[in-house]
Each structure stands twice: as C-alpha cells, then as structure tokens.
C-alpha positions as CSV (number, residue, x, y, z in Angstrom):
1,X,79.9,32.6,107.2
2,X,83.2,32.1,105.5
3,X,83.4,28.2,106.4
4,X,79.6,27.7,105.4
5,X,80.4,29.3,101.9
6,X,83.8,27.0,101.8
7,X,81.4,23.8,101.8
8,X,78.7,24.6,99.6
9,X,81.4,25.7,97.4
10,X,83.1,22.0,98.2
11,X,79.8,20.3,97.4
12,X,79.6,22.0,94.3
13,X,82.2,21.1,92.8
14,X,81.7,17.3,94.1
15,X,78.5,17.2,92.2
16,X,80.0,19.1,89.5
17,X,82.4,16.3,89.2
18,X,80.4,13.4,89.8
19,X,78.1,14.8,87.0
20,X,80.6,15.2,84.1
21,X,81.8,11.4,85.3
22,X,77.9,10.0,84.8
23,X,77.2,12.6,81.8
24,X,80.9,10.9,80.2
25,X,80.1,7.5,81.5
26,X,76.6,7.7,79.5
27,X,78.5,8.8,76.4
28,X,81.2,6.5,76.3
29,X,78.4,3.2,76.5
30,X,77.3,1.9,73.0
31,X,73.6,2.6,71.5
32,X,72.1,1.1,68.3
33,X,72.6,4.6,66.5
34,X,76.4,5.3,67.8
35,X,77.3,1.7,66.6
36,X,75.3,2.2,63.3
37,X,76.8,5.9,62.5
38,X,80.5,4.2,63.6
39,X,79.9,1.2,61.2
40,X,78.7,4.6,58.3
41,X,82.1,6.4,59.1
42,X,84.4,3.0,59.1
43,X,83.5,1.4,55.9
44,X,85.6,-2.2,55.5
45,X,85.6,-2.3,51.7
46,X,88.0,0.0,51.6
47,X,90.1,-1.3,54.3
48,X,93.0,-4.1,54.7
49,X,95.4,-5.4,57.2
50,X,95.9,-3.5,61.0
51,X,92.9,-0.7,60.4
52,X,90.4,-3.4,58.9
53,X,91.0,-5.6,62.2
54,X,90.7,-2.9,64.4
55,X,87.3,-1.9,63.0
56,X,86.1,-5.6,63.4
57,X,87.0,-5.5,67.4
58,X,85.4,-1.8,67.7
59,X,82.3,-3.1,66.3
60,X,82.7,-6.3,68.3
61,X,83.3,-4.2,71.5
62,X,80.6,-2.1,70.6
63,X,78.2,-4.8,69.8
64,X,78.7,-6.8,73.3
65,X,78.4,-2.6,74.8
66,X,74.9,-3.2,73.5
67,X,71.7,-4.1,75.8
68,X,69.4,-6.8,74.3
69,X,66.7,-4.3,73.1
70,X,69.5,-2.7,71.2
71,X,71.1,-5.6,69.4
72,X,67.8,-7.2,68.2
73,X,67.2,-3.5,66.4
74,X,70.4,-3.9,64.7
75,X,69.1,-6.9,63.9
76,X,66.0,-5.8,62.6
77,X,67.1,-3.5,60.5
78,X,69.7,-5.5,58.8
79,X,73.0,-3.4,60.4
80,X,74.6,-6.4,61.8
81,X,73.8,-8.4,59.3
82,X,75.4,-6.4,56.5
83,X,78.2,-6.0,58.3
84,X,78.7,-9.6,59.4
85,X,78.4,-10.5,55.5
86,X,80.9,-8.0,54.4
87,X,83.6,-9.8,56.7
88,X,85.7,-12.8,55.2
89,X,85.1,-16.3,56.7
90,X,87.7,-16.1,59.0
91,X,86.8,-12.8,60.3
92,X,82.9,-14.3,60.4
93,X,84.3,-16.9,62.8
94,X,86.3,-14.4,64.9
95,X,83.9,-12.1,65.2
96,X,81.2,-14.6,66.5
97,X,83.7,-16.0,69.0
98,X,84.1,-12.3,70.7
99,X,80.4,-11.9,70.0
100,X,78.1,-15.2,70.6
101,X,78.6,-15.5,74.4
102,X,77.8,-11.9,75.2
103,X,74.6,-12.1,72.7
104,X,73.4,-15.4,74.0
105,X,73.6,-14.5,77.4
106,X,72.0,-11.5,77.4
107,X,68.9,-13.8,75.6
108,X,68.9,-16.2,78.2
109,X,69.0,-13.8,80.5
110,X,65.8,-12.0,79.1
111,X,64.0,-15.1,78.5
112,X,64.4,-16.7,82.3
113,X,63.2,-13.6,83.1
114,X,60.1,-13.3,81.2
115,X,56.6,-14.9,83.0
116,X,56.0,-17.7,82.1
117,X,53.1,-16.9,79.6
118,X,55.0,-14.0,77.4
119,X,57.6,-17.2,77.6
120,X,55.3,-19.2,76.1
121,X,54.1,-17.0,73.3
122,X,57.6,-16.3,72.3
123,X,58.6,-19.8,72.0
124,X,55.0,-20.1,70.1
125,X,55.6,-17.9,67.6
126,X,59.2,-19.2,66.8
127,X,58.2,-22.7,66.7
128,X,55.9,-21.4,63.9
129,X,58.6,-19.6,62.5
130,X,60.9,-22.2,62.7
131,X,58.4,-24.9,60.9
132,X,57.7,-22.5,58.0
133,X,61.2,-22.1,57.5
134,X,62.7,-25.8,57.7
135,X,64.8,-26.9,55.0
136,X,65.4,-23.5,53.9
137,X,69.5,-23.2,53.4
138,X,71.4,-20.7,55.4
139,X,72.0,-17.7,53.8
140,X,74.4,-17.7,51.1
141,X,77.5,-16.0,52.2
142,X,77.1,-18.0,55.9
143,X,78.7,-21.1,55.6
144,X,78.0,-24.7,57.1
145,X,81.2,-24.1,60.0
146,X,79.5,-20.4,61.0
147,X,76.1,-22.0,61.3
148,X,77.5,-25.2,63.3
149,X,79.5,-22.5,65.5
150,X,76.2,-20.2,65.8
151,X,74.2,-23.6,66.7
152,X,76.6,-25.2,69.4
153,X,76.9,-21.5,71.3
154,X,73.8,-21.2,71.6
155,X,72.9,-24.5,72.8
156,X,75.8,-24.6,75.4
157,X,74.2,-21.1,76.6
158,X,70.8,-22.3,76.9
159,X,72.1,-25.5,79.0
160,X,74.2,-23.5,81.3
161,X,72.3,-20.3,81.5
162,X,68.5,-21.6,81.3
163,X,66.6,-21.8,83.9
164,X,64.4,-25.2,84.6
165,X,61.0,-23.9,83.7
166,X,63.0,-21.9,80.8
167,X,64.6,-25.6,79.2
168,X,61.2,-27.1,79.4
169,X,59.4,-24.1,77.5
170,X,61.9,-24.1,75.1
171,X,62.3,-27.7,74.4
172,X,59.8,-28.1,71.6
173,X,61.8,-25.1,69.6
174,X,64.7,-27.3,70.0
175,X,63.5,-29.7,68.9
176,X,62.0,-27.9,65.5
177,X,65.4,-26.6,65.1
178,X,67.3,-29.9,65.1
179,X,64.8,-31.3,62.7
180,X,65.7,-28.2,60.4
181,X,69.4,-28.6,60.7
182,X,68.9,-32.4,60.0
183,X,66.7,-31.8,57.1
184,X,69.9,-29.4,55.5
185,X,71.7,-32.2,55.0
C-alpha cells in the first residue's frame, strides 16, 4: 500500500510540475494585448539612451514572439504603426532589420499554405488595392530608404520562401506594385 501511495504521490508532482512549466511557458509567449499593454506601460517619448534601446528590442522580440493572426491585428489597429512612427530613422531601419524576416516569413508561410482559391482572392483583392492606391506617396514620416528596405525584404522572402504555384499567383501583384514604386518617382 505504502509503495502504491509513493507513486501516485510521484506522478503527482510530475504533472504538477509539467503543468506550472506549460501554464509559464504560455505566459511567457507574446499576444497582441501583452505587446499592446507593454508598448502603454513603456512609452518612448519620454525615453533616451540605454532604456529607450532596450524598449525598441523588447517590442522587436515581442513582435517576432507574435503568430501571423496576431501581428496583422496590431496592424489593424494602428499599434505597430504608431510605434514604428515614434522611432527615429535609424531606429526605423533597425527595427525592420530585427523584424522584416520574421514578419515576411511567417506571410509566406501562410500564403503557400492557403488553397489555391482563398490564394487567389487574396492576391484579387490587393491587386485592387494596390491599383487604387498607385502613386500615392508613402507615408510621411517613412522615408524613401525604409520603403526600399521594406520592398527588397520582402521580395527576397517571396523568391526564397514562395512556393511555385504561390510565385505565379502572386506575380500580377508584383507586378502592380513595381508600377506603383515606379510611378513615385
């Protein structure tokens, strides 16, 4: 009786363990809302030097924490945005360098994933969006470098992550978008 009370006793505490290690594990991992209430308690305009840089990578880290569904809410709702704009051009081009890959590849991912239709309604739509909004100017605030950076990581993404069927879907938005960035200048 003794030993039989010894084990369940043993596998208690194993599942005890293993359960504060997931239940920490699922704390510790980025959302939209623990990156959005960090970026509320960490405000930059305030900051300088060591602290402000330190904020930047936290958000960074955060950021590439993030799963897809996640970083297009951001998105969405204008977090990343606002913060990306509050950052000084060399911070801008720092923070897409630890950020771009991670985001692009996580698209890529997502989109040689998709079937083939969905893929094709997608690249629909922002072929329409893309046309409506050629010769439009970046935002203000993003500067030609940033957009060039933006545009080159994503296309060296798309050419080594795509898929075959994915790069012929997608051509015709390529396309539309190097007609926009030829009709900035």
């Amino acid at each position: 009786m003794k030993f039989w009370r010894n084990v369940l006793l043993a596998l208690v505490l194993v599942w005890a363990v293993a359960g504060s290690i997931i239940y920490g594990v699922r704390q510790a991992r980025p959302t939209a809302q623990s990156l959005t209430v960090y970026l509320g308690q960490h405000p930059l305009a305030m900051e300088t030097g060591a602290k402000r840089a330190k904020i930047i990578t936290r958000v960074g880290d955060m950021l590439n924490g993030l799963n897809l569904e996640d970083r297009q809410a951001l998105q969405g709702d204008g977090v990343t945005r606002d913060f990306f704009m509050s950052l000084t051009t060399a911070e801008q081009a720092a923070f897409l360098d630890a950020t771009l890959p991670a985001g692009f590849k996580q698209i890529m991912e997502a989109f040689n994933k998709m079937e083939p239709e969905k893929r094709k309604e997608f690249v629909n739509r922002a072929l329409a969006e893309a046309k409506k909004r050629q010769g439009e100017a970046p935002p203000a605030g993003l500067n030609e470098q940033l957009v060039q950076k933006m545009v080159n990581q994503g296309l060296n993404t798309f050419y080594a992550e795509a898929s075959a069927n994915a790069k012929l879907d997608l051509a015709p938005l390529i396309e539309q978008m190097q007609r926009n960035l030829q009709s900035l200048r």
